[in-house]
N, C-alpha and C positions, 0 to 999 in steps of 0.2 A: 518639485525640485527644480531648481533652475534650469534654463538648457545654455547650454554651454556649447562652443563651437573648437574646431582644432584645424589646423591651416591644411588646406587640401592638397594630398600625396597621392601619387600611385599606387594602388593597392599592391599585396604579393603578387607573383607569378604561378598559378596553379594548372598544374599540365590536366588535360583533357583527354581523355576514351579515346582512341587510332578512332571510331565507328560507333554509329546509334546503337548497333546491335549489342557490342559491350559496356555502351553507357547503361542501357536499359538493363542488360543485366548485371551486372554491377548492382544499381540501383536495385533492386529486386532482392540481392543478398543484406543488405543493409541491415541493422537493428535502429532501435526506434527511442531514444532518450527526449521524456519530456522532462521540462524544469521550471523551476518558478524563482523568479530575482523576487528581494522582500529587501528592508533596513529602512533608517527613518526618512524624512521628507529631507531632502536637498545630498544623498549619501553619493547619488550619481549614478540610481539604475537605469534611468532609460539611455543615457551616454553609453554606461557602459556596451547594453544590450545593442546601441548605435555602432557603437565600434566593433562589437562583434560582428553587425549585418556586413560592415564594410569592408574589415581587413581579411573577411572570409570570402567576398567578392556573391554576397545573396543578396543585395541590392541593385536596380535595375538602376537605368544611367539619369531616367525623368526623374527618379525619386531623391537622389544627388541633385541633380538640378536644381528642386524645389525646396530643399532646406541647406543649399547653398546661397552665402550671401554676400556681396562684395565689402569689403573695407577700405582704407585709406591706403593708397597708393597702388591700387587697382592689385591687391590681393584678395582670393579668395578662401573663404574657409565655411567649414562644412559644421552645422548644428546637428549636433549625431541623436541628441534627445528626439527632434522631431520627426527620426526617424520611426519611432513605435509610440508618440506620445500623436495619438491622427483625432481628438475633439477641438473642439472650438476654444472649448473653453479650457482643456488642458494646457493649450499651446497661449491662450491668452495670460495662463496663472502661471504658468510654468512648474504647474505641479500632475504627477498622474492621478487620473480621479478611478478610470474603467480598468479591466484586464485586459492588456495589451495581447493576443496571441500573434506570435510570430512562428513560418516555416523556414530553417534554411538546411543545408545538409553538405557534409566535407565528402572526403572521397573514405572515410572509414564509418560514418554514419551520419544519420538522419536525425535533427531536431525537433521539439514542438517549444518553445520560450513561452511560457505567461510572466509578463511584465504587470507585477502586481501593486496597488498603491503604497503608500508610505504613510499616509498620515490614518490619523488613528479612526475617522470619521468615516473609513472605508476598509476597514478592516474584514466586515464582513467577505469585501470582494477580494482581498488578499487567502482567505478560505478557500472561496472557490477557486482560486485558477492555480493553490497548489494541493485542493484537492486532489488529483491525479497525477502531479509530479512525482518523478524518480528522484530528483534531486533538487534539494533549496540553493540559492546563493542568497547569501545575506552579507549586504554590502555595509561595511565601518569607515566613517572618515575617520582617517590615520590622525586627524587633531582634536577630535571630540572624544574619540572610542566608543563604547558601547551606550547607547540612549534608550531613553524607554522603548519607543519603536523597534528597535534592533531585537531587545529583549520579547517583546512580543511579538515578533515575526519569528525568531528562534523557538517559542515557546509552542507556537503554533504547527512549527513544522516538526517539532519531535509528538504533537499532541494526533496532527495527521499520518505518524507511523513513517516517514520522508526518514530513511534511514541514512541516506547519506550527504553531508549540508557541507558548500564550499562556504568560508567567510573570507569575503572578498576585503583585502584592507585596503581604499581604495586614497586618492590624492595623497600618496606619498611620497607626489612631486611639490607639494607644498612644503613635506618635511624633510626636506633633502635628502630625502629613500635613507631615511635613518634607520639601521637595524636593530638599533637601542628602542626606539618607539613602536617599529615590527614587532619585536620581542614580547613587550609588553603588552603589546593589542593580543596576541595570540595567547601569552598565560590568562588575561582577563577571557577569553571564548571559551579554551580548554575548562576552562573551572567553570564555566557555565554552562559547556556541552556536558560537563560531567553534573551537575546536577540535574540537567532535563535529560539525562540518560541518552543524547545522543550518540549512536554507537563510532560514527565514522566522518570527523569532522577532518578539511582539510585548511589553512590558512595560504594566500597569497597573495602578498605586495604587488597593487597594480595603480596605476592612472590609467584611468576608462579617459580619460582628455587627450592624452599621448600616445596611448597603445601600449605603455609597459605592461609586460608578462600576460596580456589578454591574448592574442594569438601567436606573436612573436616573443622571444626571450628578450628581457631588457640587460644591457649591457650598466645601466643603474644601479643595480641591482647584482653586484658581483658575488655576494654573501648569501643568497637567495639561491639553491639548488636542488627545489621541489618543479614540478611543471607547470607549465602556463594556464591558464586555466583552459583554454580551448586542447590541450594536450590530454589536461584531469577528462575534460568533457567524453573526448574520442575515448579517451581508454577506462573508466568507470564503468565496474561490471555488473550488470543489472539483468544480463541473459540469466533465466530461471526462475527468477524471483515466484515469478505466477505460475509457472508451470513446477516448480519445487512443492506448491503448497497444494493442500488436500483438493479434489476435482468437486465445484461446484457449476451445476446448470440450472438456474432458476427458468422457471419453463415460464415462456412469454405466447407462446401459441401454438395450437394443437392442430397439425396439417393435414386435412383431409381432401387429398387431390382426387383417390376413386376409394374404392372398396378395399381393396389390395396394399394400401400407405397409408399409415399412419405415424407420423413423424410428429417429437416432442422439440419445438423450437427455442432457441433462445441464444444468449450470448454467454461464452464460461466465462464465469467468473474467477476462477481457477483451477489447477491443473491439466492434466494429462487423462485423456479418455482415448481408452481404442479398443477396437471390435475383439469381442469376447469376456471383457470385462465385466464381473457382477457389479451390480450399482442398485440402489433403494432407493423406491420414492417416496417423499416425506411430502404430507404425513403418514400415508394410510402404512408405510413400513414394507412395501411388498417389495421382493427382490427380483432381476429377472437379468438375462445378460445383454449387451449392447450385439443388435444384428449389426447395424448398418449405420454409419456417419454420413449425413449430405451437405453440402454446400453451396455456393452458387457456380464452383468453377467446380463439380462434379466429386466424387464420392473419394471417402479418404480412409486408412488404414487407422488412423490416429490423428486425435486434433488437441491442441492446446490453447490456453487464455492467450489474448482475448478475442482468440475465433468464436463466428459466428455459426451456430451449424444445426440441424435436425436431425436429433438421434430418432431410429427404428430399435425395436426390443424383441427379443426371440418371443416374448409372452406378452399377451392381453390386459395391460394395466391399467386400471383409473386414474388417469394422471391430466390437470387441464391446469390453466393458468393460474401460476400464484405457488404451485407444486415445486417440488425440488427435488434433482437427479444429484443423488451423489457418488461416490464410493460405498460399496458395504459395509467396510470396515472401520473407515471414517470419516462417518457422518457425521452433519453437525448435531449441536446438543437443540432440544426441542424444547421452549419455556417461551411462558408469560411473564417472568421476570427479573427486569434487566439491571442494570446499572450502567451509566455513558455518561461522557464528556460531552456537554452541548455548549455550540455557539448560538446564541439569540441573533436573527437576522431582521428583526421587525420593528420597527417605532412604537408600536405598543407593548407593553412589559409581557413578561411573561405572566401567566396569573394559574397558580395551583389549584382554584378552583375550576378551572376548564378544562372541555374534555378535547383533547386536541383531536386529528386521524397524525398517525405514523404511516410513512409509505417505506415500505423493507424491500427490497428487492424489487417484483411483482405484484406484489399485492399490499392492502390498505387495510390496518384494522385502527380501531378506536383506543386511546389510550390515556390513562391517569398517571400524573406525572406528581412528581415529590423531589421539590428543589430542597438538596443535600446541604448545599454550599458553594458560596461565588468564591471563583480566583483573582486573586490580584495578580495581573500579571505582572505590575511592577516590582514586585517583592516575590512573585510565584508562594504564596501564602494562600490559606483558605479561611473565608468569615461568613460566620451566619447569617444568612439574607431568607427575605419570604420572595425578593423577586429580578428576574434577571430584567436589564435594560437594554438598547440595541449595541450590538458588538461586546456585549459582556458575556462571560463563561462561565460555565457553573458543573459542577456533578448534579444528577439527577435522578433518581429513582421508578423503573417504570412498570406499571404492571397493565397489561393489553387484554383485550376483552379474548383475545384467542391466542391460541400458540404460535410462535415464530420459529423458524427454526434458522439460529444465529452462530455466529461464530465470534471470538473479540474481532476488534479491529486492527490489532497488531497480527493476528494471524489469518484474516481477509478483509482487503478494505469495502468490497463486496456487501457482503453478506456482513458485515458486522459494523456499517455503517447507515443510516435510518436519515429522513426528512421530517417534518415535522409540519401538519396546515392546520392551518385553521378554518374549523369545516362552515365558519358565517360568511365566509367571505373568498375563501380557497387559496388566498394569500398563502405562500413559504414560509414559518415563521424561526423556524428552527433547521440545526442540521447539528447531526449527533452521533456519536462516535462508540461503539458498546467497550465497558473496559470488564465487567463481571454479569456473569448468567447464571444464578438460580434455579436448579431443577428443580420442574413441581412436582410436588409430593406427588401424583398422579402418574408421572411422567418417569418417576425413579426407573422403575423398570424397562420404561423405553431404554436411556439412557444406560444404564446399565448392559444392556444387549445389544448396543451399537456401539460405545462408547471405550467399554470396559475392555484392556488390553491383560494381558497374562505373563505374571513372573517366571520363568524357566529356570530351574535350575538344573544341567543336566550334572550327569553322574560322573564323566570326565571333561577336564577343561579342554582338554584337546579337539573336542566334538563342537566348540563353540562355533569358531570360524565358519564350517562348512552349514552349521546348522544357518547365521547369520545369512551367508552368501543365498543359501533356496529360500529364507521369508522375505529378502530384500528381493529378488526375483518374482516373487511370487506377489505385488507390491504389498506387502508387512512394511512399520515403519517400526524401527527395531532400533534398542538402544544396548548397550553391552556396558553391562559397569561391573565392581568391585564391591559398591557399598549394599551394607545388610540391612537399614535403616528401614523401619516399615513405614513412616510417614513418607519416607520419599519413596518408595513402592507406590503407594495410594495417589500420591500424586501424579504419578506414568503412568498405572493402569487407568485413571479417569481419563486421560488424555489419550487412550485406546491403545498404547506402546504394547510391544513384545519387547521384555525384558527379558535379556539375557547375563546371567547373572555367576561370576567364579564362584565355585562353590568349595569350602574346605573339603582337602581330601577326606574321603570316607562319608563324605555329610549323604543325608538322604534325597536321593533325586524329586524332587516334586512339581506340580504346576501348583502358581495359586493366584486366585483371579479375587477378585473383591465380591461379594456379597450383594443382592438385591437394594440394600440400601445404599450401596457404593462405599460402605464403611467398614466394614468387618471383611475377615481375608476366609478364604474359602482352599481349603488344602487336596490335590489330589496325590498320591504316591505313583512311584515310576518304580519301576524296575533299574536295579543295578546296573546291568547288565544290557541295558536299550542302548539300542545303535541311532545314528544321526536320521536315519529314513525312520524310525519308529516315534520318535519325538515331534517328527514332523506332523507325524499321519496325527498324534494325539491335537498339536495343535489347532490341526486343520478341521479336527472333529469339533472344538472345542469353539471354534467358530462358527459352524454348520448350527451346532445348536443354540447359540447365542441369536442367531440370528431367526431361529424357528420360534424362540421364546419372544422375542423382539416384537414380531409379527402376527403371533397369539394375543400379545396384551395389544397390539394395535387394532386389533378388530372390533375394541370395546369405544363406547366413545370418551373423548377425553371430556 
């Protein structure tokens, strides 16, 4: 992208902590928003991301200096691109080639920027750096509209799970901040967020050259009465996202300080663990309760993603690297095969004949792959191909020489996202995304005993409420509906729910859980006449033993 300059102003005035002590803590309470700018070569992301370092005052005064430059008549102005654009040769082409990462932070929160490239020859490294973003911006000049770039940098971040993506409509000081041309840029994204199923797209007219609607409100722009984008940034809510989702701790190493500790290390991948809680370790299935949480700044009641920590267990488990601590009641599903979205990141093709290593988590198994079909992403269409090339995407078929235990990648990027070597040379050649998991036939019964949730129907609807409020307490993840449909039943108890369920007056109270195969329903009768504590206690049984069957077929080998 070219770099562009803007005549050099005073930045705002941002008032300061009375004292370190309240800067520091201040700081300390902060949350933590990473993001990834994306759109095509020349749209204006490193300007813009220039102008954000600037008008938010997280630029130091030599680094001004050094991409300030003088012009005619002894003015100076500031080249906001080569603020995050720091190669040689980026600044010599005037396009991004690497991942830009940038820190800065307001007085309501704290950033991480990856400044990702644009052109399509680097697309690879547009993967990586919003691999881990909370948020895309994808930058449109307001005179071209949407490019193929734009389209596959969008494509990519609904593909990486990036649930919430700004589209930055940017030089719409070229277009005399037309709201006619606004308008238009936004119905072409909205009908493109809506086929790549993005859930929470937000549009805003800005010049990254001027500073319109990037941190301050443009007075251009009178017709325009959503936030600036540095306003969307601070106030974009992302607190829980990890901690909302099921508790995953891929065990990275097993802590043996004396005789007396033994701690199971690693970093959650997600949710919420705290002492007393039953949790299984997969594979061997055995249950036991969390003694003791440690850290480096010393021991904790409860810890959530993405803390780093070493759990203690009230009981003696076989658990070492590569293992996985979860919840008891929802754990991931355990299969050799998969189905994911893969980017090729390699100059040499993919080839179906080869046996590649997958690295999952913690550990490395060996794996046959089966190319489905490549995407265009400029038509977002699927064609039959025998092979992917670099930066090309494809669906993929996998089956691994041992069981993993995965989850998709829309409901852990964790655990349901996978790498890909190549074991002649150890090169990266892949990165892959799980969208469907096949239980093996072998494994039904695992799955079923971990997996499998229970219909409730009690006997009055009035019992519902209270019954809700003790399984959500007690962590149940509980869904309460109206509808009687048995496929949609099968589909919440695979997904481990306690459904609670209105039942017509007079109907028969029952529980019913799926069946061994996870296909057929399995009926128990209730009494009339059961109170909200009696339903419970059935529950509570109902999972005691799922989890005692769980555990029996784990002892056998897979």
């Amino acid at each position: 992208m070219p770099h562009e300059s803007q005549m050099l102003a005073e930045p705002p005035e941002i008032s300061e902590p009375a004292s370190i002590e309240e800067f520091l803590a201040a700081e300390q309470q902060k949350d933590l928003l990473r993001f990834t700018t994306a759109g095509s070569v020349d749209d204006g992301k490193s300007t813009l991301i220039g102008r954000l370092l600037y008008d938010s005052r997280s630029v130091y005064e030599d680094q001004v200096k050094a991409v300030t430059r003088s012009h005619s008549g002894n003015v100076t102005a500031i080249d906001f691109a080569q603020l995050t654009d720091g190669l040689r040769a980026e600044r010599e082409q005037g396009i991004t080639i690497d991942v830009a990462y940038r820190f800065f932070a307001t007085s309501k929160r704290k950033f991480i920027i990856a400044d990702t490239p644009g052109h399509e020859q680097y697309t690879r490294n547009m993967v990586t750096g919003a691999s881990t973003a909370d948020l895309a911006i994808v930058l449109v000049d307001a005179r071209k509209g949407i490019l193929t770039q734009s389209r596959r940098h969008a494509f990519i971040s609904s593909l990486l799970g990036i649930r919430y993506v700004v589209a930055a409509i940017n030089k719409m000081d070229l277009v005399d901040f037309s709201e006619e041309i606004f308008l238009q840029r936004q119905r072409d994204l909205s009908a493109l967020a809506e086929r790549l199923e993005i859930p929470e797209l937000l549009c805003i007219p800005i010049s990254a050259l001027d500073g319109d609607n990037v941190v301050t409100r443009s007075e251009r722009t009178p017709w325009y009465f959503g936030p600036t984008l540095l306003e969307h940034l601070e106030s974009v809510s992302i607190a829980g996202q990890l901690q909302d989702a099921s508790f995953r701790l891929p065990v990275q190493r097993v802590i043996r300080p004396n005789q007396d500790f033994r701690g199971f290390a690693g970093q959650i991948a997600a949710g919420i663990v705290k002492i007393g809680d039953t949790v299984v370790a997969l594979p061997s299935g055995r249950t036991s309760r969390v003694k003791s949480i440690h850290t480096f700044d010393g021991e904790l009641q409860s810890a959530f993603a993405p803390q780093s920590i070493a759990l203690t267990l009230e009981d003696e488990l076989d658990i070492s690297r590569g293992d996985l601590i979860a919840h008891q009641h929802n754990a991931p599903i355990r299969s050799s095969r998969l189905e994911a979205s893969l980017v090729w990141l390699h100059a040499d093709p993919f080839s179906a004949e080869k046996t590649y290593l997958l690295k999952h988590t913690s550990q490395t198994v060996k794996a046959h792959l089966q190319l489905l079909h490549r995407l265009d992403i400029e038509t977002l269409d699927t064609h039959a191909s025998h092979s992917l090339g670099l930066n090309e995407m494809g669906e993929i078929r996998i089956k691994t020489s041992r069981p993993l235990m995965v989850d998709t990648y829309r409901d852990n990027r964790i655990t349901g996202s996978f790498i890909l070597i190549d074991p002649a040379n150890n090169a990266t050649v892949g990165a892959g995304m799980v969208r469907r998991i096949a239980v093996d036939q072998d494994a039904a019964t695992n799955s079923a005993a971990y997996k499998t949730g229970a219909v409730l129907l009690p006997p009055r609807a009035d019992l519902i409420p209270e019954i809700e409020e003790e399984l959500l307490a007690s962590g149940e993840n509980v869904v309460t509906t109206r509808v009687h449909k048995r496929e949609v039943w099968r589909t919440l108890l695979r997904a481990g729910l306690i459904v609670l369920v209105h039942a017509p007056d007079e109907a028969q109270a029952e529980i019913i859980t799926l069946d061994e195969d996870g296909e057929g329903f399995l009926k128990q009768s209730l009494s009339q006449d059961a109170s909200a504590e009696a339903l419970l206690q059935e529950v509570k049984r109902l999972r005691e033993l799922q989890a005692a069957k769980g555990a029996d077929h784990d002892d056998r080998e897979f």
